[in-house]
DSSP file (Angstrom, degrees, kcal/mol; ACC not computed):
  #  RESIDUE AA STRUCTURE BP1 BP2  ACC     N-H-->O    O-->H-N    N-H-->O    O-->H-N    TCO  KAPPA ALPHA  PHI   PSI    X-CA   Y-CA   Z-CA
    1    1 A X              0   0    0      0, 0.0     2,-0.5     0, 0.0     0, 0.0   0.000 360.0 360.0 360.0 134.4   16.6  128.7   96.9
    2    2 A X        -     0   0    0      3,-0.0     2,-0.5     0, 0.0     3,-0.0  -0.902 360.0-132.2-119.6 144.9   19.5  127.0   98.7
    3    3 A X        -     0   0    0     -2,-0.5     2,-0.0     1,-0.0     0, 0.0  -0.779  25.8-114.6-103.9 133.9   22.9  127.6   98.2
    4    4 A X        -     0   0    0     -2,-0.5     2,-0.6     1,-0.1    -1,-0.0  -0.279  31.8-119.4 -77.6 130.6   25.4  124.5   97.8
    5    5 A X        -     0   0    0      1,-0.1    -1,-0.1    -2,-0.0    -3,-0.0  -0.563  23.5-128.7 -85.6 122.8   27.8  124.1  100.3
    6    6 A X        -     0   0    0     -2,-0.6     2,-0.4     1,-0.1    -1,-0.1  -0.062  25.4-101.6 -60.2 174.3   31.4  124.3   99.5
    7    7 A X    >   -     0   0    0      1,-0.2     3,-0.5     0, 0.0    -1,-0.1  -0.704  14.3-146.1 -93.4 144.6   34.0  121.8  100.4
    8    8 A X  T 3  S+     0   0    0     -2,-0.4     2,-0.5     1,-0.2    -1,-0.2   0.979  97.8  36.4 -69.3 -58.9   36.3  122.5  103.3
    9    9 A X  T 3  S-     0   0    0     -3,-0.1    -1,-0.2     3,-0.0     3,-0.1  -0.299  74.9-173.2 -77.6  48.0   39.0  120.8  101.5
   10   10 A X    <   -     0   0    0     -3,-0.5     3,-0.0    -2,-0.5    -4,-0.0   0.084  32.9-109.9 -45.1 144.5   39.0  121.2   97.8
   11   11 A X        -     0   0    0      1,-0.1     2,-0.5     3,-0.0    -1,-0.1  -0.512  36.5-115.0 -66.8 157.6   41.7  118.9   95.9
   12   12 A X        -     0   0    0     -3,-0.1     2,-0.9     1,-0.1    -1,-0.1  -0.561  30.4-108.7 -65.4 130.8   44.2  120.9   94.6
   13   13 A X        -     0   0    0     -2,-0.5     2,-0.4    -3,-0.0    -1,-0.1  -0.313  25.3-159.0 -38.3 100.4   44.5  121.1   90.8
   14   14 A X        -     0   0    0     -2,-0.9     3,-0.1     1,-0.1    -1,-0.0  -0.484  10.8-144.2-103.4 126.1   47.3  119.3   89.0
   15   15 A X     >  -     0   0    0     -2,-0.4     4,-1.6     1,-0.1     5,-0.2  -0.450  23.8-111.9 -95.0-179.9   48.1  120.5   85.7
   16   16 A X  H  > S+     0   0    0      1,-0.2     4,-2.6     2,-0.2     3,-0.5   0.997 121.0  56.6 -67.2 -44.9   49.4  117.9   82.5
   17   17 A X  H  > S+     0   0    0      1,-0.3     4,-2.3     2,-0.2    -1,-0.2   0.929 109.8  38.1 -96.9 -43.4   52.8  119.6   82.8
   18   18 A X  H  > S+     0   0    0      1,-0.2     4,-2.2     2,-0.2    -1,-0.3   0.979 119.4  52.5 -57.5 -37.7   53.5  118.9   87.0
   19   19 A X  H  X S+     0   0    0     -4,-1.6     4,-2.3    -3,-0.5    -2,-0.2   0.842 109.7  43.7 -46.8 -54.7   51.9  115.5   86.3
   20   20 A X  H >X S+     0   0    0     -4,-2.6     4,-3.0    -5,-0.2     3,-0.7   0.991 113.3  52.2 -59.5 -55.0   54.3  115.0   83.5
   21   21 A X  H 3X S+     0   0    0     -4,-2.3     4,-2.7     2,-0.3    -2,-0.3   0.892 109.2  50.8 -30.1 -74.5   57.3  116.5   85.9
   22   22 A X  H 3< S+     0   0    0     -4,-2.2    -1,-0.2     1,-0.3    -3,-0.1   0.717 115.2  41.9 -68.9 -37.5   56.3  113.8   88.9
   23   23 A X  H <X S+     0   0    0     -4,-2.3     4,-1.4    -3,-0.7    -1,-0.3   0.958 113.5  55.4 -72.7 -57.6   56.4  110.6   86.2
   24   24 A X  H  X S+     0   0    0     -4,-3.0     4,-2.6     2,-0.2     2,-0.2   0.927 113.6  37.5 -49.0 -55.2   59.7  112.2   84.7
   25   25 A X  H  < S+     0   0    0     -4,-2.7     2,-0.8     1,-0.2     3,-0.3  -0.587 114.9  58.8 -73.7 170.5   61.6  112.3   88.3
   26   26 A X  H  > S+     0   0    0     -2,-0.2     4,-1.7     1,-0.2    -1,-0.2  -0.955 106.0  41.7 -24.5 -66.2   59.9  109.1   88.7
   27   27 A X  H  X S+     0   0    0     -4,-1.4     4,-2.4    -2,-0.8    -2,-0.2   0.935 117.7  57.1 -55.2 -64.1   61.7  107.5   85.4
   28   28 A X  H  X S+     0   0    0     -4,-2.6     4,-2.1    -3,-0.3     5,-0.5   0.909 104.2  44.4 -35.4 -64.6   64.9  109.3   86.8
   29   29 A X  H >> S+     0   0    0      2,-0.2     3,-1.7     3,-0.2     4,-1.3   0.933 112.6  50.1 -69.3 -60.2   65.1  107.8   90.0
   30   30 A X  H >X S+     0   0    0     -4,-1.7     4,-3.7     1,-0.3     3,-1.9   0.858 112.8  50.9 -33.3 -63.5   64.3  103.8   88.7
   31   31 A X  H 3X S+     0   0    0     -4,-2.4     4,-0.7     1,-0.4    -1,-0.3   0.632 116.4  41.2 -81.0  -5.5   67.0  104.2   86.1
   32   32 A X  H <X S+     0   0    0     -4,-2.1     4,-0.7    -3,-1.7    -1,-0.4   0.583 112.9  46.4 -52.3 -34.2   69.4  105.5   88.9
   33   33 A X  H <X S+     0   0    0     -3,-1.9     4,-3.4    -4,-1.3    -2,-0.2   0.835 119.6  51.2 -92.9 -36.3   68.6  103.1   91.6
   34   34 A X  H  X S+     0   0    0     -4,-3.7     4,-1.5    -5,-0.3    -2,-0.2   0.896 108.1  50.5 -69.0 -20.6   69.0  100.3   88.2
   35   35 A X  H  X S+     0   0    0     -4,-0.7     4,-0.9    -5,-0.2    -1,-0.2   0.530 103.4  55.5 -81.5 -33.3   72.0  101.7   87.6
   36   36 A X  H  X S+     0   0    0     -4,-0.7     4,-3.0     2,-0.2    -2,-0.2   0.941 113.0  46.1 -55.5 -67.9   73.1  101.3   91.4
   37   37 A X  H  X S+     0   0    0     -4,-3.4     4,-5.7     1,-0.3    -2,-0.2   0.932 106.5  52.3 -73.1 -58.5   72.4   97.4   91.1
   38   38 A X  H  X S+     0   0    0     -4,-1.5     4,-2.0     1,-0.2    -1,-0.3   0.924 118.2  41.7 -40.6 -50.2   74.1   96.6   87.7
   39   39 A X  H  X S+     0   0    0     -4,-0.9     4,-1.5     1,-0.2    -2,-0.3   0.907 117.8  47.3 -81.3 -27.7   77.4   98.5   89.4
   40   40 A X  H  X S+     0   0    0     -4,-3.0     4,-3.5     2,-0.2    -1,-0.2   0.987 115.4  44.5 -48.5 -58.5   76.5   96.5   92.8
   41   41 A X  H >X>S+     0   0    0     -4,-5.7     3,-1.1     2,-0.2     4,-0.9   0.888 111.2  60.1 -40.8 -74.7   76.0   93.0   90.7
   42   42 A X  H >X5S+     0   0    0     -4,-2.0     4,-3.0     1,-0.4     3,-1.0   0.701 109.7  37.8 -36.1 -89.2   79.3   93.9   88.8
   43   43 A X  H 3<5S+     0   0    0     -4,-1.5    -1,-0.4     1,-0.2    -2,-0.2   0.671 120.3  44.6 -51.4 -33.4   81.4   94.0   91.7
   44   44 A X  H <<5S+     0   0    0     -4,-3.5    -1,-0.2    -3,-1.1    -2,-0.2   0.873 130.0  22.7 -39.9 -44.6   79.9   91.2   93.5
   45   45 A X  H X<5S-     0   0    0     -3,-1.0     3,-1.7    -4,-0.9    -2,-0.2   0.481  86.5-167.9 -93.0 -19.9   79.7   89.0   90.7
   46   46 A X  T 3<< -     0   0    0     -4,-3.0    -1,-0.3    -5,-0.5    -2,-0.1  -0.414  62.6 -52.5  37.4-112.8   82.4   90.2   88.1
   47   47 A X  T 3  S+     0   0    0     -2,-0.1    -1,-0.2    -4,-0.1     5,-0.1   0.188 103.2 123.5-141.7  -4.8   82.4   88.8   84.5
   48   48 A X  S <  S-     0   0    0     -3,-1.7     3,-0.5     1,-0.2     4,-0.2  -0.413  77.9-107.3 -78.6 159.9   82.5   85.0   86.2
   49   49 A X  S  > S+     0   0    0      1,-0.3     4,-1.4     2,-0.2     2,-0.5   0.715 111.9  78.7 -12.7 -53.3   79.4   82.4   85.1
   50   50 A X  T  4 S+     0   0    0      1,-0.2    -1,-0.3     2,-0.2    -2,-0.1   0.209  92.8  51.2 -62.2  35.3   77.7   82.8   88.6
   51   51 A X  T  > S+     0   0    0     -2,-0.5     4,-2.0    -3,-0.5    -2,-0.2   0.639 103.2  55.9-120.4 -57.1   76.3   86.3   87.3
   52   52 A X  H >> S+     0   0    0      2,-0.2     3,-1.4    -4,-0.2     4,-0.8   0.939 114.0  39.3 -24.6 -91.9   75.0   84.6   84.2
   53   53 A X  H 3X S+     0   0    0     -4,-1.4     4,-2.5     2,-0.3    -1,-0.2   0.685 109.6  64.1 -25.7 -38.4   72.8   82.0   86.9
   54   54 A X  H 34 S+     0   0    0     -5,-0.4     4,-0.4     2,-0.2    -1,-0.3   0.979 109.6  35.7 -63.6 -62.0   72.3   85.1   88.9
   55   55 A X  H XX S+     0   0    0     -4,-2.0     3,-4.2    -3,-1.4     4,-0.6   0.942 114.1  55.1 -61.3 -73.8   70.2   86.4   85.8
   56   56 A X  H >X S+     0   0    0     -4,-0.8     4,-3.4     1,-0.3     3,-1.1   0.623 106.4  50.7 -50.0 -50.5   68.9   83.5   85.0
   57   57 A X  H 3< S+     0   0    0     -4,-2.5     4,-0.4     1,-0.2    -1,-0.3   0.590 114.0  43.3 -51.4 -10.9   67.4   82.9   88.5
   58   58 A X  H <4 S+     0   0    0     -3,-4.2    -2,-0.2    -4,-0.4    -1,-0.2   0.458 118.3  45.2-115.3  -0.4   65.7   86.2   88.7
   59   59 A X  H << S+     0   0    0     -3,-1.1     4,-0.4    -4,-0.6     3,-0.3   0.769 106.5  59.7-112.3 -41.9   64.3   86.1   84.8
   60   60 A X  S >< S+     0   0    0     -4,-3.4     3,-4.6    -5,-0.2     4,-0.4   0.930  95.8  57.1 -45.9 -65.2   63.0   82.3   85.0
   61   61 A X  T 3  S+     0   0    0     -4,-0.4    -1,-0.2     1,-0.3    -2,-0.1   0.706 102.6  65.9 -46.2 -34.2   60.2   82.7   88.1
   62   62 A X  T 3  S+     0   0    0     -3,-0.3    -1,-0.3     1,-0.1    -2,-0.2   0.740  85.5  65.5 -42.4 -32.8   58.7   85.4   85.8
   63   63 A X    <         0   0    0     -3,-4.6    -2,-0.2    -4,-0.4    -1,-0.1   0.985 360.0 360.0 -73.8 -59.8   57.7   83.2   83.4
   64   64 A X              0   0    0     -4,-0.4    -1,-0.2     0, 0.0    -2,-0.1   0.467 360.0 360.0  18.0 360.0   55.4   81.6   85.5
């Protein structure tokens, strides 16, 4: 009878709830870093028409 050799490096185990945790702080940091950009645009751009064109330029190439 032979006995099965373990692995030197088993993965660790990840339970649903860190998993959930790593995607939650995940969600955090995008809507922070978007949050960043909107207040960056604002002050570059202010309230004038080039902001408008600015979205428009970055929403068209998508359609594609």
């Amino acid at each position: 009878m032979s006995v099965p050799e373990l692995d030197p490096n088993p993965k660790p185990k990840r339970s649903l709830v860190n998993i959930a945790g790593i995607v939650a702080a995940a969600t955090l940091i995008s809507k922070v870093f978007g949050l960043l950009r909107t207040v960056l645009l604002a002050a570059v751009f202010g309230a004038a028409p080039a902001y408008g064109a600015y979205q428009y330029a970055t929403i068209v190439p998508s359609f594609s």
